[in-house]
C-alpha positions in Angstrom: 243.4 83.4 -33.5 243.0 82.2 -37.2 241.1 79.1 -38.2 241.3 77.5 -41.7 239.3 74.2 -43.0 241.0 71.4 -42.4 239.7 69.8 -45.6 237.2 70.5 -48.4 233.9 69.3 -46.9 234.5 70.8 -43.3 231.1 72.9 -41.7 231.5 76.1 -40.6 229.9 74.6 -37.2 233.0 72.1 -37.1 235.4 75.1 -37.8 233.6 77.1 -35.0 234.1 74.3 -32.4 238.0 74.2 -32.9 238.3 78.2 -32.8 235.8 78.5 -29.3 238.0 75.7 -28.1 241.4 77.3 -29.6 240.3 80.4 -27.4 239.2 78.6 -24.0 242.6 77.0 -24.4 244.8 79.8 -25.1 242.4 81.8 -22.1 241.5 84.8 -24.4 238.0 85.5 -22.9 239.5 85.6 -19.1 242.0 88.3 -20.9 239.8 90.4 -22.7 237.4 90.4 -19.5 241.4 91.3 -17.6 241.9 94.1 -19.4 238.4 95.8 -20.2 238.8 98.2 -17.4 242.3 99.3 -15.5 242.8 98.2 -12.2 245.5 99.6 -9.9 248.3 97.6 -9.3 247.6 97.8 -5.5 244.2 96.7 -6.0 245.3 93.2 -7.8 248.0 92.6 -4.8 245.4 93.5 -2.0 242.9 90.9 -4.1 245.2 88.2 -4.4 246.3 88.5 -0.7 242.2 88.2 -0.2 241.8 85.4 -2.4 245.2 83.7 -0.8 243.6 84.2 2.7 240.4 82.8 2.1 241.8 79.2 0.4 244.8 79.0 3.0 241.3 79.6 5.5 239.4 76.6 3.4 242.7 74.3 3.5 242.7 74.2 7.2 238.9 73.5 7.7 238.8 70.5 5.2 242.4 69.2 7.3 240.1 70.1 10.5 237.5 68.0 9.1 239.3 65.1 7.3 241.3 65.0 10.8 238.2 63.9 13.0 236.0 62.4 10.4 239.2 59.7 10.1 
């Protein structure tokens, strides 16, 4: 990601702002940290499934809840 001042007078504090938000934005960091070490490709599915499980799991206890609290 490149960053030029915007104008003459800009800080380098100013110009570091807009590059650390550039990156949050374009979600470098979470690809870096992705890619540091190689995980199998069964490995990601068999985590996702996890992950998919677990919130499908949280859904239906805040609907439990929401239902009886109403």
């Amino acid at each position: 990601m490149k960053v030029q001042r915007k104008h003459k007078h800009e800080s380098f504090e100013a110009m570091m702002r807009r590059f650390k938000k550039g990156c949050e934005k374009s979600d470098i960091i979470n690809e870096v940290k992705k890619r540091e070490h190689y995980e199998k490709p069964s490995s990601v599915r068999k985590r996702s499934k996890e992950m998919a499980v677990k919130k499908e799991l949280k859904r239906q206890e805040d609907q439990r809840v929401n239902r009886f609290s109403g």
